[in-house]
Backbone as ProteinMPNN parsed JSONL, in Angstrom:
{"seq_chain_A": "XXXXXXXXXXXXXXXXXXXXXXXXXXXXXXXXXXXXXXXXXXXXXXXXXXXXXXXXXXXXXXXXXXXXXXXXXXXXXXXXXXXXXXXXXXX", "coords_chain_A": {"N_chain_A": [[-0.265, 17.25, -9.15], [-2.78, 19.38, -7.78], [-3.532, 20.739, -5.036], [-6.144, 22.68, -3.523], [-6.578, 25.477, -1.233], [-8.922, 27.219, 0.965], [-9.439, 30.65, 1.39], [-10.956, 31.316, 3.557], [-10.683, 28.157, 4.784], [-8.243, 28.304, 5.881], [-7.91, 30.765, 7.508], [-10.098, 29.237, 9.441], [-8.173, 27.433, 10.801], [-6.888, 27.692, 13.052], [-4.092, 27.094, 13.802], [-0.29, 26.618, 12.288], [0.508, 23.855, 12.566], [-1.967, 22.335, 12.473], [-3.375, 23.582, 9.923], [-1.384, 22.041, 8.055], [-2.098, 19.487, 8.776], [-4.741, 19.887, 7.406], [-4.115, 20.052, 4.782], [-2.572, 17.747, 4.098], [-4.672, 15.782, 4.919], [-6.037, 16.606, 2.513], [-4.598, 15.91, 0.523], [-4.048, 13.322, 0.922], [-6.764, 12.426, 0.57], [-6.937, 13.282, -2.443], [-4.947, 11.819, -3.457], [-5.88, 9.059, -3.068], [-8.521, 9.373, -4.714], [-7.149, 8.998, -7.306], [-5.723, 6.868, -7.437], [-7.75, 5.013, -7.365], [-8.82, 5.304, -9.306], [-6.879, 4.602, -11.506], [-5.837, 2.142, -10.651], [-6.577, -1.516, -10.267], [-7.643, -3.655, -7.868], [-5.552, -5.874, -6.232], [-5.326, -9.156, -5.213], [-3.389, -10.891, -2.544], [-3.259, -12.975, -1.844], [-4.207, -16.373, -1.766], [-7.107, -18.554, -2.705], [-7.174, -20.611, -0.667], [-6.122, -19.572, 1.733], [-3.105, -19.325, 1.434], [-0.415, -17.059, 1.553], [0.029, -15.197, -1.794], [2.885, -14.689, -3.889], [4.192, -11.48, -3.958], [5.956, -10.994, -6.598], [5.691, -12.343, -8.418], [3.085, -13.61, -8.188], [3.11, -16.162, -8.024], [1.314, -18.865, -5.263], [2.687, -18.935, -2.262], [4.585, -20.696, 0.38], [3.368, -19.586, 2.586], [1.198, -19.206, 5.594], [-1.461, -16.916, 5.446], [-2.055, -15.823, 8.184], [0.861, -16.69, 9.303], [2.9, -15.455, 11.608], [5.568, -12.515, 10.4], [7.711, -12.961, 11.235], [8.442, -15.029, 11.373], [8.87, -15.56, 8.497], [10.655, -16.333, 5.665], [11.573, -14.206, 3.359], [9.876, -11.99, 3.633], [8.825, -9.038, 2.45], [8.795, -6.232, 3.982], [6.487, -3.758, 4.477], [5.637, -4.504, 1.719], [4.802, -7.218, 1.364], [4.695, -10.947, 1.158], [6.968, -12.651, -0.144], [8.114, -14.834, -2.934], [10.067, -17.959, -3.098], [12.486, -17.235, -4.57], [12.656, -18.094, -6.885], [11.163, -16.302, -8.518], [12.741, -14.65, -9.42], [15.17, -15.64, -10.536], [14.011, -16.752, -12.82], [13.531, -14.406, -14.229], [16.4, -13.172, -15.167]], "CA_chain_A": [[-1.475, 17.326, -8.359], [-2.92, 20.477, -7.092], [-4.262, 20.939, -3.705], [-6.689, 24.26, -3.014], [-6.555, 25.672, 0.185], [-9.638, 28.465, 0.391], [-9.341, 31.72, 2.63], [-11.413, 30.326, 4.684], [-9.757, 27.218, 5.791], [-6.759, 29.314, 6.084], [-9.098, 31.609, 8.044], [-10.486, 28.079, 10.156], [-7.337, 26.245, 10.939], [-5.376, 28.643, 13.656], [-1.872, 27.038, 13.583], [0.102, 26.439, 11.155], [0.128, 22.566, 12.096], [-3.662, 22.272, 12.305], [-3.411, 24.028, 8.276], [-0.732, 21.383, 7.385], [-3.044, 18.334, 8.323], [-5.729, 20.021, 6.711], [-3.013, 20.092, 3.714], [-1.765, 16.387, 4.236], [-5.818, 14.953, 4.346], [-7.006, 16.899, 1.158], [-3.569, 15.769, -0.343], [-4.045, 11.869, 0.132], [-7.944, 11.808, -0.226], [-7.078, 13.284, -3.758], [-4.336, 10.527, -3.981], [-6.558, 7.648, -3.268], [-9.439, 8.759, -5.81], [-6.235, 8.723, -8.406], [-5.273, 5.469, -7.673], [-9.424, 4.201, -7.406], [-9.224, 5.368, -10.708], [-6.192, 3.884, -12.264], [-5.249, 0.528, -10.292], [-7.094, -2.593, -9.216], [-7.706, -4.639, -6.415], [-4.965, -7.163, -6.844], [-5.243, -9.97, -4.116], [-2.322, -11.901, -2.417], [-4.147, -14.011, -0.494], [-5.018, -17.516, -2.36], [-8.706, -19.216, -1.829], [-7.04, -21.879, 0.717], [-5.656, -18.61, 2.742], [-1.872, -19.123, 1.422], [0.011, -15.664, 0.985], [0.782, -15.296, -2.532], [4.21, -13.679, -4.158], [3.67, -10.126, -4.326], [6.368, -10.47, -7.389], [5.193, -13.228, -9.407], [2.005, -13.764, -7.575], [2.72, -17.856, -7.21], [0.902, -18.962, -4.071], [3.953, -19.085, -1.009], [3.956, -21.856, 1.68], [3.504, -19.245, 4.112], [0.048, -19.048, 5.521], [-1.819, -15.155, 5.973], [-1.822, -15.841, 9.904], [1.881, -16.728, 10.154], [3.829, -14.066, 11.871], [6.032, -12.019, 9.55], [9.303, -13.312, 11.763], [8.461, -16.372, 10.728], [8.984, -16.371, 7.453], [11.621, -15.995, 4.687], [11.144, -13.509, 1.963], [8.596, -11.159, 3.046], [9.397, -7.387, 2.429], [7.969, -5.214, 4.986], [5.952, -2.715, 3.441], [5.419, -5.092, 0.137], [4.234, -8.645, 1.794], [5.555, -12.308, 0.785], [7.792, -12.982, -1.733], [8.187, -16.48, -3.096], [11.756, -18.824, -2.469], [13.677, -16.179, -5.511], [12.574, -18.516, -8.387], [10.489, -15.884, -9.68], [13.549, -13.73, -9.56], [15.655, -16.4, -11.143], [13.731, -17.057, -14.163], [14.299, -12.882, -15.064], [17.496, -12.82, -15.35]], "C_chain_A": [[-1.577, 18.735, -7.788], [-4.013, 20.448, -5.786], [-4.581, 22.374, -3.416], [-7.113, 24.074, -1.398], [-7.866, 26.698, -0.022], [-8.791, 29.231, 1.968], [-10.041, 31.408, 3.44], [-10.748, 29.211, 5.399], [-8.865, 27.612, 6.322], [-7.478, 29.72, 7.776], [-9.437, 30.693, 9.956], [-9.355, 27.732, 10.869], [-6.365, 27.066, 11.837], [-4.403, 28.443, 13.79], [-1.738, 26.652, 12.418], [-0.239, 24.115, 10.672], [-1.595, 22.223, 11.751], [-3.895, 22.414, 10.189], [-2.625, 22.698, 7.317], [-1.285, 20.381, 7.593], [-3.827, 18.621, 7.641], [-4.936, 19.956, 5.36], [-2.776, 18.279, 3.268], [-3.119, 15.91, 3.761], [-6.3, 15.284, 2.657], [-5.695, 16.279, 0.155], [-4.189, 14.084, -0.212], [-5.558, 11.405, -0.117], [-7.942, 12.247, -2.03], [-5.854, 11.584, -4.48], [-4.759, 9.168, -4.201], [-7.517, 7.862, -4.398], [-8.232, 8.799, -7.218], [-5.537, 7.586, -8.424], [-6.692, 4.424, -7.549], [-9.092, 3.978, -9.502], [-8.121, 4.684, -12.022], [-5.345, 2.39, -11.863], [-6.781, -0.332, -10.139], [-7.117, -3.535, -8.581], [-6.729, -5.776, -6.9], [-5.437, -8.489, -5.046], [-4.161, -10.863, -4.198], [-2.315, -12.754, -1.917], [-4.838, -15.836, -1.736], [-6.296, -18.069, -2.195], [-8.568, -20.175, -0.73], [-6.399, -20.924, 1.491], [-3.935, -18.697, 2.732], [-1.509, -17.392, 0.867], [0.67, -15.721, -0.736], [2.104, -13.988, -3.066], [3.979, -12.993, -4.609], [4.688, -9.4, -6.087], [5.949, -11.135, -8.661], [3.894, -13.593, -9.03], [1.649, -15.301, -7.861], [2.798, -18.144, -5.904], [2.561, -19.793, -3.132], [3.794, -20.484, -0.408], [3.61, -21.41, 3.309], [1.983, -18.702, 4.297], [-0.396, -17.513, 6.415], [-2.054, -15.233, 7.375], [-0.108, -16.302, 10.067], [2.781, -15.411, 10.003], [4.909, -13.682, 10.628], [7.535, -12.464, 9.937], [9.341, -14.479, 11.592], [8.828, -17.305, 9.582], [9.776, -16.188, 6.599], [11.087, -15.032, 3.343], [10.563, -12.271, 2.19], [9.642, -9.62, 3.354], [8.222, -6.798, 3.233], [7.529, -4.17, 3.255], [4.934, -3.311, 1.583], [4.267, -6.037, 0.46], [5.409, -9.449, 1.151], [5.933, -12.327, -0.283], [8.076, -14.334, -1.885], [10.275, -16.617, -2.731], [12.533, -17.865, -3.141], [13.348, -16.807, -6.91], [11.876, -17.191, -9.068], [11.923, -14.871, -10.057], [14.715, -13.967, -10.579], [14.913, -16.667, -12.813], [13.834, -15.412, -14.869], [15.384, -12.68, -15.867], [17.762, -13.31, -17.221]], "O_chain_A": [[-0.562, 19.269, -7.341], [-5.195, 20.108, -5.84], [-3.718, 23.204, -3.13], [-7.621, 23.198, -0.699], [-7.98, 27.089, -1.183], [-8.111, 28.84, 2.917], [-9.395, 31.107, 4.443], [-10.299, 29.361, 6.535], [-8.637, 27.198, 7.458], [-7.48, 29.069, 8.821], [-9.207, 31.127, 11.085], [-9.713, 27.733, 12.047], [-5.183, 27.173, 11.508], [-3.573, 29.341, 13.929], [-2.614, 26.373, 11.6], [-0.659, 23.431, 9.738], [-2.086, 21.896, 10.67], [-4.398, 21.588, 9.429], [-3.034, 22.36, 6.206], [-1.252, 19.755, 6.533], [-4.045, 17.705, 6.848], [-5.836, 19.577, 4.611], [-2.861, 17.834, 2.124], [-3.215, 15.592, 2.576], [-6.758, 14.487, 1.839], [-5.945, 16.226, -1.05], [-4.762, 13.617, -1.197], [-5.816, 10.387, -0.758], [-8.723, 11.709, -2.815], [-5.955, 10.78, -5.406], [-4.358, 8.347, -5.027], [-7.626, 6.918, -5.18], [-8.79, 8.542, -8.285], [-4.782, 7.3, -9.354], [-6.598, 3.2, -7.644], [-9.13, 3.12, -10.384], [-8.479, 4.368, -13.156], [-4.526, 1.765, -12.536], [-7.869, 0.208, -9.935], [-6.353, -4.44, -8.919], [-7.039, -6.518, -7.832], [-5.828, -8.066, -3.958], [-3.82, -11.492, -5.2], [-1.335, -13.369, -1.498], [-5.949, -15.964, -2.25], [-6.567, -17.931, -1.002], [-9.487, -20.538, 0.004], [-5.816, -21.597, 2.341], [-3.33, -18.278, 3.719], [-2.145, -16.725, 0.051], [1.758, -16.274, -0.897], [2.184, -12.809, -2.721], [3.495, -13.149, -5.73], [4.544, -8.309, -6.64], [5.877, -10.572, -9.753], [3.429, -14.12, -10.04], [0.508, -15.757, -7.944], [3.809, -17.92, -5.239], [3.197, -20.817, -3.384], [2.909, -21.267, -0.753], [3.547, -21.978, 4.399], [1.485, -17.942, 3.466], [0.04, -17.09, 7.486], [-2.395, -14.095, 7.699], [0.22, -16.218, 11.25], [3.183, -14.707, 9.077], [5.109, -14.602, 9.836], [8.454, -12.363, 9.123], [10.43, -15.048, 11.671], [9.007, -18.511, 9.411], [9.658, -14.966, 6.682], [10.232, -15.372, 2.525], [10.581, -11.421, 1.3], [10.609, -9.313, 4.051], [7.01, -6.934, 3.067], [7.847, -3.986, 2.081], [4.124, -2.809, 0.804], [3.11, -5.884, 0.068], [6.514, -9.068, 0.765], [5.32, -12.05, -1.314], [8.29, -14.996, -0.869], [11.193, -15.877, -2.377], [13.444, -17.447, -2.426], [13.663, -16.231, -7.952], [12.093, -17.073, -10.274], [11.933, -14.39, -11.19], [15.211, -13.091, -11.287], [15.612, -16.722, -13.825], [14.223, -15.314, -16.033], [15.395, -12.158, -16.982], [18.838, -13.081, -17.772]]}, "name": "protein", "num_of_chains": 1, "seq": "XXXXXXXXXXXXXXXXXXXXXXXXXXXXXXXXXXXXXXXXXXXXXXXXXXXXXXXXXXXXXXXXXXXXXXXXXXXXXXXXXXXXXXXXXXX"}
């Protein structure tokens, strides 16, 4: 990925941090239209509002309002993961 800075912004942006957000935004608005353009929308969410498994994507028993300390499986950062069967039938 290349990110252009002009002499100008340079120019604009009197500290260095000020330059490095301006650095950081133009860096992940180019990252999101590169993932517009090559992923899509998955949903983990079932039509009766169960979370489904973000590895096998069979619907959980854990419902998208219960707290995250609540429930077995889920990976921060990821979401819900089912009981391990899907992990089990891999092997």
């Amino acid at each position: 990925m290349l990110i252009t800075i002009t002499e100008q912004e340079i120019l604009e942006n009197s500290n260095n941090s000020q330059l490095g957000g301006l650095v950081r935004k133009k860096y992940w608005d180019l990252k999101g239209e590169e993932t517009n353009k090559t992923t899509t929308q998955v949903s983990y969410i079932s039509d009766e509002g169960f979370d489904k498994c973000v590895i096998c994507a069979r619907v959980t028993k854990y419902h998208h309002t219960t707290p995250i300390d609540l429930r077995r499986g889920y990976i921060e950062g990821a979401g819900q993961a089912c009981d391990g069967s899907c992990k089990k039938e891999r092997v």
